[in-house]
C-alpha positions in Angstrom: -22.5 0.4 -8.8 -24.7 3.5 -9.8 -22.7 2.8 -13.7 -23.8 -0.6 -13.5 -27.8 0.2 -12.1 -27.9 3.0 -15.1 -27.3 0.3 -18.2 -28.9 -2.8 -16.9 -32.5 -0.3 -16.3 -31.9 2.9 -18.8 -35.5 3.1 -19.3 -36.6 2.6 -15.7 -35.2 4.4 -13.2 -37.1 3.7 -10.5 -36.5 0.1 -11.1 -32.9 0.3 -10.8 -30.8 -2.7 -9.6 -30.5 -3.1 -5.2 -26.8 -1.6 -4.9 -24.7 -4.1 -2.8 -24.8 -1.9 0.1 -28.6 -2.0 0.3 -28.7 -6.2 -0.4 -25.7 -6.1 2.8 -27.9 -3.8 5.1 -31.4 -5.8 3.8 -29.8 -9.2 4.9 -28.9 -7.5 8.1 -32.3 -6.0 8.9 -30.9 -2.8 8.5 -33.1 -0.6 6.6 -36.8 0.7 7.5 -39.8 -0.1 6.8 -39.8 1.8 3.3 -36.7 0.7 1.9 -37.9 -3.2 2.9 -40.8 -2.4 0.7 -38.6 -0.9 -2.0 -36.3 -4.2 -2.3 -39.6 -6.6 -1.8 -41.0 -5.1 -4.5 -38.2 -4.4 -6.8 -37.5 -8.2 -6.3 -40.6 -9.3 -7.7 -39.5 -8.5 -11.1 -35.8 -8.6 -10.8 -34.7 -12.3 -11.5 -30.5 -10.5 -11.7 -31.0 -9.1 -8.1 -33.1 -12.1 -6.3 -30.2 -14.7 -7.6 -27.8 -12.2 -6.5 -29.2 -11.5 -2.8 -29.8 -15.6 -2.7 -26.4 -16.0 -3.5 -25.0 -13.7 -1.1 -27.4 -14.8 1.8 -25.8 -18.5 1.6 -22.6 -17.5 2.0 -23.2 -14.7 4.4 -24.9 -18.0 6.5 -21.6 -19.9 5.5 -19.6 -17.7 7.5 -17.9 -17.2 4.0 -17.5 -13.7 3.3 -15.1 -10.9 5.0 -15.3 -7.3 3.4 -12.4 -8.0 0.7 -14.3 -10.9 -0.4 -17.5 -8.6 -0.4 -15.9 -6.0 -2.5 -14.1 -8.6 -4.5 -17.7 -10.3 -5.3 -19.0 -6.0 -6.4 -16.2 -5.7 -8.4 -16.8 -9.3 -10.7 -20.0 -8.2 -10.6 -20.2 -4.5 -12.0 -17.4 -5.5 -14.4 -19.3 -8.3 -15.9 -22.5 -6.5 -16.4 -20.6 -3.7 -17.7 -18.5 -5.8 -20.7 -22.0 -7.1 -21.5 -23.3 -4.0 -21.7 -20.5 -2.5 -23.8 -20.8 -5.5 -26.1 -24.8 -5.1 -26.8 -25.9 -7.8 -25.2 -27.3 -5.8 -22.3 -31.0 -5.2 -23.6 -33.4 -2.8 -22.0 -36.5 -3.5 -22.9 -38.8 -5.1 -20.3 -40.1 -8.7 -21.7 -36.8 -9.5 -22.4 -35.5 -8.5 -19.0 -36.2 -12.2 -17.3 -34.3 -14.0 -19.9 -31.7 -11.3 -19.6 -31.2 -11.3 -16.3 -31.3 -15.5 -16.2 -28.4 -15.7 -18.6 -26.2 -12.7 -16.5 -26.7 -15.4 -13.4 -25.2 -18.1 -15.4 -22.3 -16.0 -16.3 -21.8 -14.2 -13.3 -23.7 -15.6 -9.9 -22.8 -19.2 -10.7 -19.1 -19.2 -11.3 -18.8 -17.0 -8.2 -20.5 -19.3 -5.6 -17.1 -21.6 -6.7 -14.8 -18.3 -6.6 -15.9 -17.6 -2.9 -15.4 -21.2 -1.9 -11.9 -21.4 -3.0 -10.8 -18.0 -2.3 -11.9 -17.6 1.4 -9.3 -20.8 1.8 -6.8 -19.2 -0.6 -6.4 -16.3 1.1 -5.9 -17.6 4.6 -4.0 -20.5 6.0 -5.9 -20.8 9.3 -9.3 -21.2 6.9 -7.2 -23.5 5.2 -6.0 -25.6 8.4 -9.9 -25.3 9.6 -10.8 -27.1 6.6 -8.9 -29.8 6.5 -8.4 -30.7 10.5 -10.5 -32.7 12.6 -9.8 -34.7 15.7 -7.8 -38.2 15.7 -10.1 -40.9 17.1 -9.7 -42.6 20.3 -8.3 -45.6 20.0 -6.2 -46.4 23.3 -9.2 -45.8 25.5 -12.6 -45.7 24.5 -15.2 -45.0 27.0 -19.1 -44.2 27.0 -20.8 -41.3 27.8 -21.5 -43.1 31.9 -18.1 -44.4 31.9 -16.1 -43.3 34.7 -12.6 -44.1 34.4 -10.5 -44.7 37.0 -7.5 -44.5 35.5 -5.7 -41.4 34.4 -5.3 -42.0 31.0 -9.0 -43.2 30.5 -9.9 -39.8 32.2 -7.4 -38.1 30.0 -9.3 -39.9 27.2 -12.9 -39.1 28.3 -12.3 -35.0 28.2 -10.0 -35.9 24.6 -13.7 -37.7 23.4 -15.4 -34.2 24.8 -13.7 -32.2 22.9 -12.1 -30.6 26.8 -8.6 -30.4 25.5 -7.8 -27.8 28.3 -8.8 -30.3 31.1 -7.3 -33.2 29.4 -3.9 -31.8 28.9 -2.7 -31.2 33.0 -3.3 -35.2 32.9 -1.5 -36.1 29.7 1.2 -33.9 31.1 1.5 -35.7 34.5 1.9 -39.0 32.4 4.6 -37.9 30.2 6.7 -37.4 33.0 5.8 -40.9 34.3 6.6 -42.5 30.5 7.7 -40.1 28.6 8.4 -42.9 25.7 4.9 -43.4 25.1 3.8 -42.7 21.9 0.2 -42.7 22.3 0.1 -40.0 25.3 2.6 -38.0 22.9 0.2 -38.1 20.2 -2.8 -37.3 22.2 -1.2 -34.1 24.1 -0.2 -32.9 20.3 -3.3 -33.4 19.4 -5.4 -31.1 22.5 -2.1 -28.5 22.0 -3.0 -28.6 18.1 -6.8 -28.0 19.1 -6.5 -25.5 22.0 -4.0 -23.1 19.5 -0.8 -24.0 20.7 0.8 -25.1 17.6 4.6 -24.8 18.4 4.1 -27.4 21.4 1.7 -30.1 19.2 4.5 -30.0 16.9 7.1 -31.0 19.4 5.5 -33.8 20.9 4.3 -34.9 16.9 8.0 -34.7 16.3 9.0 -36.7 18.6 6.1 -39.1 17.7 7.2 -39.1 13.5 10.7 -39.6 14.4 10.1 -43.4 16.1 8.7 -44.4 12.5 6.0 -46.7 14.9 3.5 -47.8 11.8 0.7 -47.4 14.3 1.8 -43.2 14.5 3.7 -42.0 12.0 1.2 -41.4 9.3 -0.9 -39.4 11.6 1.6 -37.6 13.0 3.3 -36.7 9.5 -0.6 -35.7 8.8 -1.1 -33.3 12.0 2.6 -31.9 11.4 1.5 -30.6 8.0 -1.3 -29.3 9.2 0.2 -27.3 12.7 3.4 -26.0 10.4 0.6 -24.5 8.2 -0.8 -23.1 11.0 2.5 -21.6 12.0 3.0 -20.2 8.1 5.8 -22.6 7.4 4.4 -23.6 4.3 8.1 -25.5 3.4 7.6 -27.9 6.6 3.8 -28.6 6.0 4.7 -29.6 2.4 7.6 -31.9 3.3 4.9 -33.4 5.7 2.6 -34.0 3.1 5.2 -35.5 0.4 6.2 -38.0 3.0 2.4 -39.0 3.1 2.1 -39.1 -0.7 5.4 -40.9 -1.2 4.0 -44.0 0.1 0.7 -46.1 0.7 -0.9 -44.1 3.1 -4.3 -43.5 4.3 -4.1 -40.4 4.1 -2.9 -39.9 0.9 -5.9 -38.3 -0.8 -6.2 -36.1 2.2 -2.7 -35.0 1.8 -3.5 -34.4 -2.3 -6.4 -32.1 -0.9 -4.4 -29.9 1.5 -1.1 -29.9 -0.9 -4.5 -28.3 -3.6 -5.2 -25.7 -1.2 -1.5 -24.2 -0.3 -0.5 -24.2 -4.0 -3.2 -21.6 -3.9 -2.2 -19.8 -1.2 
């Protein structure tokens, strides 16, 4: 970084570009008092380093970045300056600085916001699986927030609809073993297994669901199966799931485009 600071402000030292250590520990209220006042004023003039501290501040709020992707963001970042630089078109004089620095955010800043969105998916499945899974409505049972089912599957159905997968799943159990045929508490126990970790188990009840070929099911379960076998790393499984999806007229066919996008990358 020191390289990079020395040819973007040769004539200025004290000016010198906010290392990415000091723009981490700045967005963390880290530093004192003086080295606040350092960065505040250096950023005043410095359109490279505001974009660049912008930039990282929304994806620090994002939940984006882990240190690989933080060192992975330096290295794009002293490399680019540093070809520019090496080809001329790094200019040190200080009116042309703002322009300078406007057209190094183009080049560099921008393009990155879209590397950091697809890499921190790329490089993980479970980021991948966060993405791309949400809960399967209720449609067997739908209650209000004052309804008080008496039932157990409307119980079942009220902690499914408050997201209380752990409390719902003792009663889905207890009504498998009274119908174990029935595809709708199968689906629903997969589903709180899928959200409360347990991704072997939501895949044996989807199983069980996909294999009935019920029209009502079998999309979302081929759906959900793709996305627990990516949980579980079998990437072979999740894409068989996901071709049965696209081979026909689907619903969920675009979603299925989407997630089949995002392991190719992996």
């Amino acid at each position: 970084m020191e390289d990079l600071n020395q040819r973007l402000h040769q004539q200025d030292a004290e000016n010198s570009c906010i290392p990415m250590e000091k723009m981490v520990s700045y967005l963390h209220n880290k530093l004192n008092d003086p080295e606040i006042r350092t960065i505040e004023d250096h950023l005043q003039t410095c359109a490279l380093c505001t974009a660049s501290l912008e930039n990282l501040d929304q994806e620090f709020r994002k939940g984006a970045f882990d240190k690989d992707q933080l060192d992975g963001f330096k290295t794009v970042f002293d490399k680019k300056v540093q070809e520019l630089a090496d080809e001329g078109r790094v200019v040190s004089f200080p009116r042309q600085r703002i322009l300078q620095y406007a057209a190094i955010v183009l080049i560099i800043v921008l393009p990155f916001s879209y590397w950091i969105w697809t890499s921190q998916f790329a490089q993980n499945p479970e980021k991948l699986y966060i993405a791309h899974f949400e809960p399967y409505q209720n449609i067997i049972a739908p209650v209000t927030r004052n309804d008080k089912p008496s039932d157990a599957l409307g119980k079942a159905m009220q902690f499914y609809d408050k997201g209380a997968y752990a409390e719902a799943l003792p009663i889905f159990r207890e009504l498998l073993v009274e119908n174990p045929d029935d595809l709708s508490v199968q689906f629903y126990t997969a589903l709180c297994y899928l959200s409360e970790g347990e991704s072997p188990n939501a895949i044996h009840h989807l199983s069980k669901v996909e294999q009935k070929n019920d029209p009502v099911w079998e999309s979302p379960a081929h759906w959900y199966l793709a996305l627990a076998y990516l949980r579980t790393g079998n990437i072979d499984q999740a894409k068989f799931h996901i071709d049965r999806l696209m081979a026909g007229n689907s619903s969920y066919r675009q979603k299925a485009e989407a997630l089949l996008s995002g392991i190719e990358a992996l």
